[in-house]
N, CA, C and O of each residue as an XYZ file, in Angstrom:
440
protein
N       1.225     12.481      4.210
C      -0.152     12.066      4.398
C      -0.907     13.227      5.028
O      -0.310     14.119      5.631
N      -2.413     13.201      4.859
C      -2.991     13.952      5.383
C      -3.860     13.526      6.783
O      -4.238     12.427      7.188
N      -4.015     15.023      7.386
C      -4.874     14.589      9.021
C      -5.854     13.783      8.507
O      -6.123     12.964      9.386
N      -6.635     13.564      7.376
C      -7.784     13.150      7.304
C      -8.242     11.714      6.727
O      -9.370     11.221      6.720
N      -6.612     11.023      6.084
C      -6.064      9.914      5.809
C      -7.071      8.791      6.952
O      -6.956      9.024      8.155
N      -7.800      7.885      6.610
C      -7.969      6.874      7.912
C      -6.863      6.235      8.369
O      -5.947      6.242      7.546
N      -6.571      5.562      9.621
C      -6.164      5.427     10.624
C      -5.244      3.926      9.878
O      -4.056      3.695     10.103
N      -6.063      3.151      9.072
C      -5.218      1.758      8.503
C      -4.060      2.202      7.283
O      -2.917      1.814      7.043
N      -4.912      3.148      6.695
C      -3.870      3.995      5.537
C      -2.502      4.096      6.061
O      -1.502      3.473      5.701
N      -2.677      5.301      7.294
C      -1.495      6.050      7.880
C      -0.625      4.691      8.229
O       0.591      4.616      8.055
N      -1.338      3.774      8.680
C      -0.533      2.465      9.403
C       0.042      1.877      8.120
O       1.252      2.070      8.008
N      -0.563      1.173      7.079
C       0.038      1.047      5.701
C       1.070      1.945      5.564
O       2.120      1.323      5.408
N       1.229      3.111      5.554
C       2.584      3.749      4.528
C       3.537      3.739      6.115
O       4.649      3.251      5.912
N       3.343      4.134      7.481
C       4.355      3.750      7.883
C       5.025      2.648      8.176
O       6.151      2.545      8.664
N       4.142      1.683      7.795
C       4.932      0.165      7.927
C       6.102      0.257      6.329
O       7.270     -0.092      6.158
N       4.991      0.945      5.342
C       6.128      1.217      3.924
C       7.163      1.473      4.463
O       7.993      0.565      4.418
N       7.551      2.698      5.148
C       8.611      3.848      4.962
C       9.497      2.625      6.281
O      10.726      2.685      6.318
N       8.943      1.860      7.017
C       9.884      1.261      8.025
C      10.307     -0.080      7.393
O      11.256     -0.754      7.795
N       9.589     -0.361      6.475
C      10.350     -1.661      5.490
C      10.011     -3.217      6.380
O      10.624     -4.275      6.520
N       8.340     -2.518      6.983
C       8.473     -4.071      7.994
C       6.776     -4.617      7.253
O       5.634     -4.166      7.345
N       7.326     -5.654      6.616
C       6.197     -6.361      5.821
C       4.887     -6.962      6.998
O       3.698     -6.741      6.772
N       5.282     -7.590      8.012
C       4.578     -8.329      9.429
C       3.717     -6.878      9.700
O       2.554     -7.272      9.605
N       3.654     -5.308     10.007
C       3.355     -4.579     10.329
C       2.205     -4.448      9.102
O       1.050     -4.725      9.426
N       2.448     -4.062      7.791
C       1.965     -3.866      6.313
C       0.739     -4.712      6.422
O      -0.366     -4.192      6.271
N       0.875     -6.045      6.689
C       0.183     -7.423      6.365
C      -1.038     -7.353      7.384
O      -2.154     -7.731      7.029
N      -0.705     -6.680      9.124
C      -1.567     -6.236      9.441
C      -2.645     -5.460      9.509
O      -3.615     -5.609     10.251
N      -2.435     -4.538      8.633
C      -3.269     -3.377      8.027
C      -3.744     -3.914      7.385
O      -3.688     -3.201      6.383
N      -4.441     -5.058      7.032
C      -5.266     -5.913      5.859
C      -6.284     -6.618      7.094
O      -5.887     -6.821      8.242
N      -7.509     -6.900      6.655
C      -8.252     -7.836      6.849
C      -7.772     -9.323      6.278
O      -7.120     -9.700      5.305
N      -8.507    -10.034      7.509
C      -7.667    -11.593      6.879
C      -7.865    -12.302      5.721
O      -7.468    -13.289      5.102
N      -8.605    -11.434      5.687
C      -8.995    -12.159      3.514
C      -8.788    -10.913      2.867
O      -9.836    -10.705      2.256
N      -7.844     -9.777      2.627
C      -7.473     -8.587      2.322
C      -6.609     -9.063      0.622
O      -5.923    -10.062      0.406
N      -6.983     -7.905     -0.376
C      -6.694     -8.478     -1.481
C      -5.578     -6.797     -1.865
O      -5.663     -5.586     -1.662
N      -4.689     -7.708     -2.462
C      -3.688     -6.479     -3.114
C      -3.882     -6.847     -4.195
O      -4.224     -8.026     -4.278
N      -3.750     -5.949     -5.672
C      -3.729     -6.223     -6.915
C      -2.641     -5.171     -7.604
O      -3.063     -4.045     -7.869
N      -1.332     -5.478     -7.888
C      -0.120     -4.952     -8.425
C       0.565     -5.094     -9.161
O       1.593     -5.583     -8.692
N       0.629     -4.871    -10.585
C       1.743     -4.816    -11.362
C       0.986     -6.071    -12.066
O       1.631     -6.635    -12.951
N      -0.131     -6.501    -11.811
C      -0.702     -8.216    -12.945
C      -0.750     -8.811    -11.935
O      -1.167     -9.929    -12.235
N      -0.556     -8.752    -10.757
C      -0.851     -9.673     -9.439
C      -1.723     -9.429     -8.624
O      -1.797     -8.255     -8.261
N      -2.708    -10.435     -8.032
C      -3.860    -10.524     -7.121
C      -3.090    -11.465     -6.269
O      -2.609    -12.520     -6.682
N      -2.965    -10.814     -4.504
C      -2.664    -11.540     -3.552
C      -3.708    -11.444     -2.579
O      -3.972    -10.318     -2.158
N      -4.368    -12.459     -2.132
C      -5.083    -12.742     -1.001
C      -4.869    -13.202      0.410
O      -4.804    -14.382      0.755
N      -4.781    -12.310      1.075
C      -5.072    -12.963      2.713
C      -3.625    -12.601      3.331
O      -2.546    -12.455      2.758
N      -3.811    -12.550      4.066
C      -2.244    -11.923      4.715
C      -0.954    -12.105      4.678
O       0.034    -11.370      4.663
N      -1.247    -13.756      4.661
C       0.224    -14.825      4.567
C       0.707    -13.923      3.095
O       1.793    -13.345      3.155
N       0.116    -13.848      2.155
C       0.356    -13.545      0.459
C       0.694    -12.180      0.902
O       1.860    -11.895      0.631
N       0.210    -11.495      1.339
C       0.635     -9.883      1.119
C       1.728    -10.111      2.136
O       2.405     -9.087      2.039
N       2.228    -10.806      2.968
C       3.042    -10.363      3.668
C       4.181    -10.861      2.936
O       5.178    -10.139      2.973
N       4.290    -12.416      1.985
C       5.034    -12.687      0.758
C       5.527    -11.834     -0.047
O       6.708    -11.736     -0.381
N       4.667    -11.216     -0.368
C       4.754    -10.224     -0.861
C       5.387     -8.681     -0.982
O       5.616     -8.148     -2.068
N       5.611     -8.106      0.206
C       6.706     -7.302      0.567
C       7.472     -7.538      1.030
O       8.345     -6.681      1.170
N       7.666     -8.959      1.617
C       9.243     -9.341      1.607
C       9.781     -9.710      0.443
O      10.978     -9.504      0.240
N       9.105    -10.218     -0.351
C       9.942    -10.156     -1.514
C      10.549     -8.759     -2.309
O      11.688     -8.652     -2.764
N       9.541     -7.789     -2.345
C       9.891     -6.777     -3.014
C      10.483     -5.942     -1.951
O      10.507     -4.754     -2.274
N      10.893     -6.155     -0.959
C      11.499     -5.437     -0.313
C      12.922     -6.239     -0.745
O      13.681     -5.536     -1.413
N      13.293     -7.316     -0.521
C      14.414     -8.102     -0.695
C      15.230     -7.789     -2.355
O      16.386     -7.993     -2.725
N      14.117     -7.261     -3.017
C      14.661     -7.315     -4.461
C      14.966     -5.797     -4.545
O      16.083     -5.550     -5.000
N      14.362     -4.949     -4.272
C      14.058     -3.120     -4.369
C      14.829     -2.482     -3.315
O      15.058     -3.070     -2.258
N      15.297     -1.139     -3.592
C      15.077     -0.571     -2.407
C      14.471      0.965     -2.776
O      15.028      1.599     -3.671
N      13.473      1.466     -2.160
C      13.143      2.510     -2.747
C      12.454      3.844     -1.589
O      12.552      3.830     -0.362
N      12.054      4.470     -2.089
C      11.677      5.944     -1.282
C       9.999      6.177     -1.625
O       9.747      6.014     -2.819
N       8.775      6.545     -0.730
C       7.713      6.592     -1.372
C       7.764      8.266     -0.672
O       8.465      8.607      0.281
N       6.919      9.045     -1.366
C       6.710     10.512     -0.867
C       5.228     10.687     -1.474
O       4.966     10.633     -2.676
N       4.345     10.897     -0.480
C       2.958     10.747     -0.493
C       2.670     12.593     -1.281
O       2.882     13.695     -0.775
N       2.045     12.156     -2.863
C       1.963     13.720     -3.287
C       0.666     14.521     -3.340
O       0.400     15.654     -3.739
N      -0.283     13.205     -2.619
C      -1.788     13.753     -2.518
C      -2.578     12.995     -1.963
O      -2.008     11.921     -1.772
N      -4.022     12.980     -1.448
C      -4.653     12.047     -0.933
C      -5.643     12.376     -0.831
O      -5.683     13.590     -0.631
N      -7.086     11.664     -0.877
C      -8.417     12.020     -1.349
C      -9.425     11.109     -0.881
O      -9.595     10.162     -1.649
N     -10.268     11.111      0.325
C     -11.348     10.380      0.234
C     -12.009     10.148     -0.997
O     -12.021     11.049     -1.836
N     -12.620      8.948     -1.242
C     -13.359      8.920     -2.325
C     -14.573      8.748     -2.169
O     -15.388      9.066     -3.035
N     -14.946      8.128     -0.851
C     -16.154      8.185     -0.314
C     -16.179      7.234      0.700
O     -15.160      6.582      0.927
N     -17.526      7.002      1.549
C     -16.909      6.379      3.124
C     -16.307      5.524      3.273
O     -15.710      5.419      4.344
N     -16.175      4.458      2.216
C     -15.038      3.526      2.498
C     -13.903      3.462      1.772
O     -13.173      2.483      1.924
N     -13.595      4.368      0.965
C     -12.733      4.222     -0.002
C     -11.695      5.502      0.048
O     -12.121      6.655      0.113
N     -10.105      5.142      0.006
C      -9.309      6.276     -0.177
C      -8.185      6.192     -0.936
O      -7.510      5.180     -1.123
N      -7.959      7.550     -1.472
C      -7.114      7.624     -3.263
C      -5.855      8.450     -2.429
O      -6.023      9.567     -1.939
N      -4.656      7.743     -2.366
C      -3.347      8.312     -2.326
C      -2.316      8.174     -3.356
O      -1.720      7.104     -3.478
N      -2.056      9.201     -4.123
C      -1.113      9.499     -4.777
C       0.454      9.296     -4.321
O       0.912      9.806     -3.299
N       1.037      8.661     -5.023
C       2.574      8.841     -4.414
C       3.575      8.714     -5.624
O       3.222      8.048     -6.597
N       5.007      9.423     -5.603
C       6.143      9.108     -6.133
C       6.761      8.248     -5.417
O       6.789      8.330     -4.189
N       7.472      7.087     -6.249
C       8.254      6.398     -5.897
C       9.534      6.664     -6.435
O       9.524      7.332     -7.468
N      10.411      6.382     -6.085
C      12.359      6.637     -6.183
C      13.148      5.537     -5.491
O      13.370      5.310     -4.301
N      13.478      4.964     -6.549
C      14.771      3.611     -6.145
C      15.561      2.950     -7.531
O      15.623      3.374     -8.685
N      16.217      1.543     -6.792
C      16.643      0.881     -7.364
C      16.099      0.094     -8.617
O      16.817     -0.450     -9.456
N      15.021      0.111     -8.616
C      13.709     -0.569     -9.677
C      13.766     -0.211    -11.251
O      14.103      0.899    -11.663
N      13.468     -1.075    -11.911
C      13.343     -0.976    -13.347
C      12.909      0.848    -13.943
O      11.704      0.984    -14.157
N      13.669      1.973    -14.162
C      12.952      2.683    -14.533
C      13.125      4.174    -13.186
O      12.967      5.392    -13.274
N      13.475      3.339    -12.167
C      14.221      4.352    -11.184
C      13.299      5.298    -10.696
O      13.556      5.955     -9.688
N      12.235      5.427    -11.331
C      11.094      6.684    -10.686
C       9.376      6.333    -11.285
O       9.185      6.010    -12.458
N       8.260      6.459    -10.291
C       7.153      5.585    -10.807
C       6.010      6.855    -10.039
O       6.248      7.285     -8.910
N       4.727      7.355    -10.895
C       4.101      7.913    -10.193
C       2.813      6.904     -9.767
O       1.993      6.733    -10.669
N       2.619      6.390     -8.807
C       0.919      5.558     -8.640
C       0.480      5.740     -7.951
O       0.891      6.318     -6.945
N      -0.703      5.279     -8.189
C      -1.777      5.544     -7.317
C      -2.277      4.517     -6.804
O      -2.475      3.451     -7.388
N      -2.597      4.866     -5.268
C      -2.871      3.282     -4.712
C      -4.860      3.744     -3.926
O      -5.159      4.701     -3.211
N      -5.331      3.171     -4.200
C      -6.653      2.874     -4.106
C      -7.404      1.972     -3.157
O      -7.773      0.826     -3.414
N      -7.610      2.724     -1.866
C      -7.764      1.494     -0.945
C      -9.466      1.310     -0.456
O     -10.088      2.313     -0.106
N     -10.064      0.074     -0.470
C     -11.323      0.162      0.509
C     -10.713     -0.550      1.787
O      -9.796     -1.353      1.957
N     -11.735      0.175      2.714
C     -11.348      0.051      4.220
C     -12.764     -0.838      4.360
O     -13.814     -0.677      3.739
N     -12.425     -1.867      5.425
C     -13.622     -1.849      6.288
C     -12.955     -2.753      7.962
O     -11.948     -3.407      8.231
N     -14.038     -2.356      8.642
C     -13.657     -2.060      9.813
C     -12.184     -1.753     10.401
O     -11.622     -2.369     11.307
N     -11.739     -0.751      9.733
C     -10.918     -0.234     10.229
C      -9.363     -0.683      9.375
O      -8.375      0.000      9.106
N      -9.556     -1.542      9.222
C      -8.975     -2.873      8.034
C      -8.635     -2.206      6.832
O      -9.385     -1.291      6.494
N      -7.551     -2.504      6.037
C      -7.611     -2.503      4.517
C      -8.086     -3.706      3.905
O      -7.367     -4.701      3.998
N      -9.549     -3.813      3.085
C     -10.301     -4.921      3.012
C      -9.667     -5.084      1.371
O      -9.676     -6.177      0.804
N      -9.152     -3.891      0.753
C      -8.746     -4.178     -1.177
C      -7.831     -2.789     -1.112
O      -7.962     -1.642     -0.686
N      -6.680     -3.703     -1.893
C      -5.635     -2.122     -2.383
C      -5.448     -2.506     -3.692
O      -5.200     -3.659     -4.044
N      -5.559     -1.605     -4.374
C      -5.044     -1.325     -5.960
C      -4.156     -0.639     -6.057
O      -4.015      0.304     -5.280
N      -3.201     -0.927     -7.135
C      -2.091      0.115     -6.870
C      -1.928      0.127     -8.514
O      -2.032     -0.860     -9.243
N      -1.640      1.521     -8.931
C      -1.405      1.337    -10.185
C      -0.762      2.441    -11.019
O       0.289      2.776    -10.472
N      -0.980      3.093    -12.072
C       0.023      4.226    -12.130
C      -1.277      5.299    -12.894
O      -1.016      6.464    -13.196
């Protein structure tokens, strides 16, 4: 990640790399929307469903290969993924708006 990453981002990927969904789920606003793979999850309880499940099913490695404001509320991080998963290696891009400090929408996609 970069110095210039906002502050909920950096908190998002290290809750990734520590595999703790309760940490992840916080980095969302309470009506916070993920949209992944054909899925829209809303509100925390769901995103936090949500990486426990795919944590329970996966196990994998993320290595952050770029990162890009997109403008004041919005930020573009690139990453490789590496694991156990259909296909074993995935490049996406995850797409976040922030607000107050919050991840208010993440897209993730390839």
């Amino acid at each position: 990640m970069t110095e210039t990453a906002p502050p909920a981002v950096e908190r998002y990927f290290r809750a990734t790399d520590a595999a703790d969904a309760a940490a992840l789920a916080e980095c969302f606003t309470t009506d916070g929307v993920v949209e992944d793979d054909g899925e829209t999850l809303r509100g925390r309880d769901e995103i936090l469903a949500w990486r426990a499940a795919l944590a329970s099913r996966f196990t994998y490695t993320t290595t952050v290969t770029g990162s890009r404001p997109i403008d004041a509320d919005s930020y573009r991080v690139e990453v490789t993924i590496e694991g156990d998963f259909p296909g074993g290696k995935a490049d996406l891009a995850f797409l976040f708006t922030l607000r107050d400090d919050l991840i208010a929408k993440l897209v993730i996609g390839g």
